[in-house]
C-alpha positions in Angstrom: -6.6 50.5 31.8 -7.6 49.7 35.3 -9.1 45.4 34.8 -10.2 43.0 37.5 -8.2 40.5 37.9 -11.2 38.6 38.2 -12.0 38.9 34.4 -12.6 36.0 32.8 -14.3 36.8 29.4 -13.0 39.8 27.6 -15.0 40.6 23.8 -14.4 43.4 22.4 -15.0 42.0 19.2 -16.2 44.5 15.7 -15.6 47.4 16.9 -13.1 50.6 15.6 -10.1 49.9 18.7 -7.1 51.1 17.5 -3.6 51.3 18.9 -1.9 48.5 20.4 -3.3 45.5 22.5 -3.2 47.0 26.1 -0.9 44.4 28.2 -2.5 44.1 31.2 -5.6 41.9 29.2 -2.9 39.5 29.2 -2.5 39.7 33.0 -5.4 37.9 34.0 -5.4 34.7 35.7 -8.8 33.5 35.6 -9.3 34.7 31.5 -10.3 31.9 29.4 -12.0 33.5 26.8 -10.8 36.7 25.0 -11.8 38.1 21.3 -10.4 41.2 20.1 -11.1 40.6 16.4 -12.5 43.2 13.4 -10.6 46.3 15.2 -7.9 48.4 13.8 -5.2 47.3 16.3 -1.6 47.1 15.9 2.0 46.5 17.0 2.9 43.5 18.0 1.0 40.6 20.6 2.2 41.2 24.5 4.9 39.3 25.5 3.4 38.2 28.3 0.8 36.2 27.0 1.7 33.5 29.4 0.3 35.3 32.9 -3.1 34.0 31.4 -2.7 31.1 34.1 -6.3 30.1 33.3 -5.0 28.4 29.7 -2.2 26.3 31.0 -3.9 24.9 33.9 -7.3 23.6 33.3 -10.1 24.6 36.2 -13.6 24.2 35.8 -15.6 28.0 35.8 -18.4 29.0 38.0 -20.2 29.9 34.7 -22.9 27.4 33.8 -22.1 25.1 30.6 -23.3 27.2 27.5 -23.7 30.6 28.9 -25.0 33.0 27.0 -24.0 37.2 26.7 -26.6 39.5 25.3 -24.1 42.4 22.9 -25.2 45.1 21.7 -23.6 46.9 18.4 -24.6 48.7 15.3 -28.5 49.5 16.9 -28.9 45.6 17.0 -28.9 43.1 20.0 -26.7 39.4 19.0 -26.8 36.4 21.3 -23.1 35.1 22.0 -22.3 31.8 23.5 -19.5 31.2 25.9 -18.6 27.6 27.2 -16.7 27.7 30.2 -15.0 25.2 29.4 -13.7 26.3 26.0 -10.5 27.8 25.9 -10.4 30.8 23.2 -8.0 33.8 21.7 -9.7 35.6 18.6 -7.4 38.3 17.9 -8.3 38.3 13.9 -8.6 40.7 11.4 -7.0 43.5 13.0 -3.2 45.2 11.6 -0.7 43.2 13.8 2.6 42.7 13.2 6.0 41.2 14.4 6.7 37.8 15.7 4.2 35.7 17.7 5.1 35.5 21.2 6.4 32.3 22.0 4.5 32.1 25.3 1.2 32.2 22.9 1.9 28.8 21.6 3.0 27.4 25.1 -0.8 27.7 26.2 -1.5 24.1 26.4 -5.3 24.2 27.7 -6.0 26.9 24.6 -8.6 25.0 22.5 -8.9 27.7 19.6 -6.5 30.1 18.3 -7.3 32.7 15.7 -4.8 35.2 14.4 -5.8 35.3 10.9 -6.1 38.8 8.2 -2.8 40.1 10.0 0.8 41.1 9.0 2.7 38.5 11.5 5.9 37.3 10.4 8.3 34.6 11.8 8.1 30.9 11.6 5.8 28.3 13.5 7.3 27.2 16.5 8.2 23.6 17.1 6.4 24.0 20.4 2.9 23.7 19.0 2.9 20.0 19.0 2.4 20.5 23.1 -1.0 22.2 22.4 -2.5 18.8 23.2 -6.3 20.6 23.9 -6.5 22.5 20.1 -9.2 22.1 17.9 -9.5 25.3 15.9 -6.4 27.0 14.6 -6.3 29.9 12.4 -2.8 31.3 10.7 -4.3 32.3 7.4 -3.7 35.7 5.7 -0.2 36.9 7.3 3.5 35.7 6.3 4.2 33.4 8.0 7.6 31.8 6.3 9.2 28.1 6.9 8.4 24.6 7.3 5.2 23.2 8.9 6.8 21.5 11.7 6.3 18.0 12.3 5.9 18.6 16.1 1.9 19.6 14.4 1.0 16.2 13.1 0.2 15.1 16.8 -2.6 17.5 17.2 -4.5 14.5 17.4 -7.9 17.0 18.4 -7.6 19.6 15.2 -10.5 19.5 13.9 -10.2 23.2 11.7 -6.7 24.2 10.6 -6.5 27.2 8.1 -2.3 28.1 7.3 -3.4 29.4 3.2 -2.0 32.5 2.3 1.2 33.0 3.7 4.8 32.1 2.3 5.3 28.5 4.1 7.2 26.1 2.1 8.4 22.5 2.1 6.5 19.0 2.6 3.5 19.1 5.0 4.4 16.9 7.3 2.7 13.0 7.7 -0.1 13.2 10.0 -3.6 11.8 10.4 -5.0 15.1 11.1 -3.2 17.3 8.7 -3.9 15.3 5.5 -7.4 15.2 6.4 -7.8 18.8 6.2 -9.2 20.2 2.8 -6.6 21.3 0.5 -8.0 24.7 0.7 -6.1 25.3 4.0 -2.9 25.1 2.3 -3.6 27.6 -0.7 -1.9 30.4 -1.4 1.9 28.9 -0.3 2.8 28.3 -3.9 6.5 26.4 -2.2 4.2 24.3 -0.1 3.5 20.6 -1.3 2.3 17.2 -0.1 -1.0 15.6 0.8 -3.2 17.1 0.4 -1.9 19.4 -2.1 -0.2 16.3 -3.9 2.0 18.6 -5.8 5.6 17.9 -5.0 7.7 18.3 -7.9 10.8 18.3 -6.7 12.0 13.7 -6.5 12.3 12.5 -3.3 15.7 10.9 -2.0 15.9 8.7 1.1 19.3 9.6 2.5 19.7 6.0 3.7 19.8 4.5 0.2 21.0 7.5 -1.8 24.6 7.4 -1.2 25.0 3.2 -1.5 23.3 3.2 -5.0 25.8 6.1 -6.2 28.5 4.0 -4.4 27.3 0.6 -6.3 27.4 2.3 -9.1 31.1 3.8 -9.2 32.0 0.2 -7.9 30.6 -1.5 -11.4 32.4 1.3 -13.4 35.6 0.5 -12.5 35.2 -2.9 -12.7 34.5 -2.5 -15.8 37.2 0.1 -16.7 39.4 -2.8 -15.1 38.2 -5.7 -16.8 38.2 -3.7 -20.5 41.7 -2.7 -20.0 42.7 -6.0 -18.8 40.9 -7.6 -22.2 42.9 -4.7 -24.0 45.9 -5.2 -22.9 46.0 -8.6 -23.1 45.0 -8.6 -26.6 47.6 -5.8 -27.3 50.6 -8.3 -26.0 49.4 -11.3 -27.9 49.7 -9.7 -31.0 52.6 -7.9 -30.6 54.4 -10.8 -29.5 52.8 -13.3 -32.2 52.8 -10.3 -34.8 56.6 -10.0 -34.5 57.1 -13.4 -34.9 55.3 -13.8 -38.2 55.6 -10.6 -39.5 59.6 -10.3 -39.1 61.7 -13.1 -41.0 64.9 -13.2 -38.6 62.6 -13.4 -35.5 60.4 -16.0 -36.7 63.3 -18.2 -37.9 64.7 -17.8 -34.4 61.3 -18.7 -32.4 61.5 -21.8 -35.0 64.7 -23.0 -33.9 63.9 -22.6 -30.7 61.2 -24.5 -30.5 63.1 -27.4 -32.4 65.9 -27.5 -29.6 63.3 -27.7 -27.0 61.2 -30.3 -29.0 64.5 -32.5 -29.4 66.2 -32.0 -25.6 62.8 -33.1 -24.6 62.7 -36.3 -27.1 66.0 -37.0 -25.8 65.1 -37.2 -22.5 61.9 -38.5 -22.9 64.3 -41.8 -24.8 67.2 -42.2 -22.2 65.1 -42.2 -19.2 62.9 -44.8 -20.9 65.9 -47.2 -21.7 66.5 -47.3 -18.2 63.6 -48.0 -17.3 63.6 -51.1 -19.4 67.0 -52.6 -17.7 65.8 -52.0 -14.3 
């Protein structure tokens, strides 16, 4: 496929392509607009998506705002509208598979993304949060697996997000943005939860606090373990001492006679250092 490299919109959109995306489409500089969706195409997405210089350094087009392409399929004429300015990959409903080039997501002027009704696999990459521009993004229908990651919730510009039907799992993360898309974005991930799903079933544990409280609470059981067998033992000695005293004759004679010599040496005492006191 011989291509300008002076192409900058490319839609091939609805038509019966089949085979695999041809690479040098993602060879050109200047393209800022490219739909390939409702073919039959498959494989997996070039990896060298980032030679499309055009969406990661912004320059304003020739093309007047709101340009408009006459098409021409199925014995009818459609209108299509192109902004210059609008940054766009359609690559939707077609058969492709495989992991998403990373370079796709490192496009930071792309504005919307569309790879829905496809068999990609893989994870989404942290590095989507630097797609500061994007306003439409499209990841429904494929299986996709993983966490949303956080990096997302500073798409500050998302107006459409649509992830439903894939196998994502875990909390959607806290954003502005993402909790203001309907929940109808997020269907279809039955291990997905959060706002604004709201159906986390699984408690939430703050690691900060979790281990102290356990600790605090193995600190009071042995303190108590401590102070019951302090009270036990305690009470144990008591009354074998004062039970062996009472309850055998010999012994409690003995602790009585005892307690008389002591009584009387103290008397004693008690008398002589008395009298002395009185002659001094």
């Amino acid at each position: 496929m011989n291509l300008s490299q002076k192409l900058e919109v490319v839609i091939l959109r609805a038509n019966q392509f089949e085979g695999t995306i041809p690479r040098q489409l993602f060879n050109l500089p200047y393209l800022f607009h490219l739909d390939l969706a409702l073919n039959k195409l498959s494989g997996s997405i070039p990896e060298c998506v980032y030679n499309l210089t055009d969406m990661v350094t912004f320059e304003e087009e020739e093309l007047p705002a709101g340009t408009t392409i006459e098409l021409f399929t199925k014995g009818q004429d459609y209108m299509y509208r192109v902004s210059p300015k609008r940054r766009t990959i359609d690559l939707s409903a077609n058969s492709l598979s495989g992991e998403v080039p990373l370079e796709l997501f490192r496009l930071v002027q792309l504005q919307t993304l569309n790879l829905s009704h496809n068999n990609l696999i893989g994870t989404i990459p942290k590095v989507i949060g630097g797609m500061k521009n994007m306003e439409s993004l499209d990841l429904s229908n494929n299986k996709f697996c993983g966490e949303i990651p956080q990096s997302m919730s500073v798409l500050t510009f998302l107006g459409f997000l649509n992830l439903s039907c894939n196998n994502l799992n875990g909390k959607i993360p806290t954003g502005t943005q993402l909790q203001r898309i309907n929940a109808s974005s997020y269907i279809g991930n039955p291990k997905l939860c959060g706002a604004p799903l709201n159906n986390c079933t699984m408690k939430e544990e703050n690691p900060k606090t979790a281990t102290p409280s356990t600790k605090n609470e193995d600190d009071d059981s042995i303190k108590e373990s401590l102070y019951l067998g302090m009270g036990v033992g305690f009470a144990v000695g008591f009354w074998g001492i004062c039970g062996s005293l009472f309850l055998i004759r010999k012994w409690k004679h003995a602790y009585f006679r005892f307690v008389d010599r002591v009584r009387d040496k103290i008397y004693v005492t008690l008398i002589v250092k008395l009298n002395r006191f009185k002659r001094n």
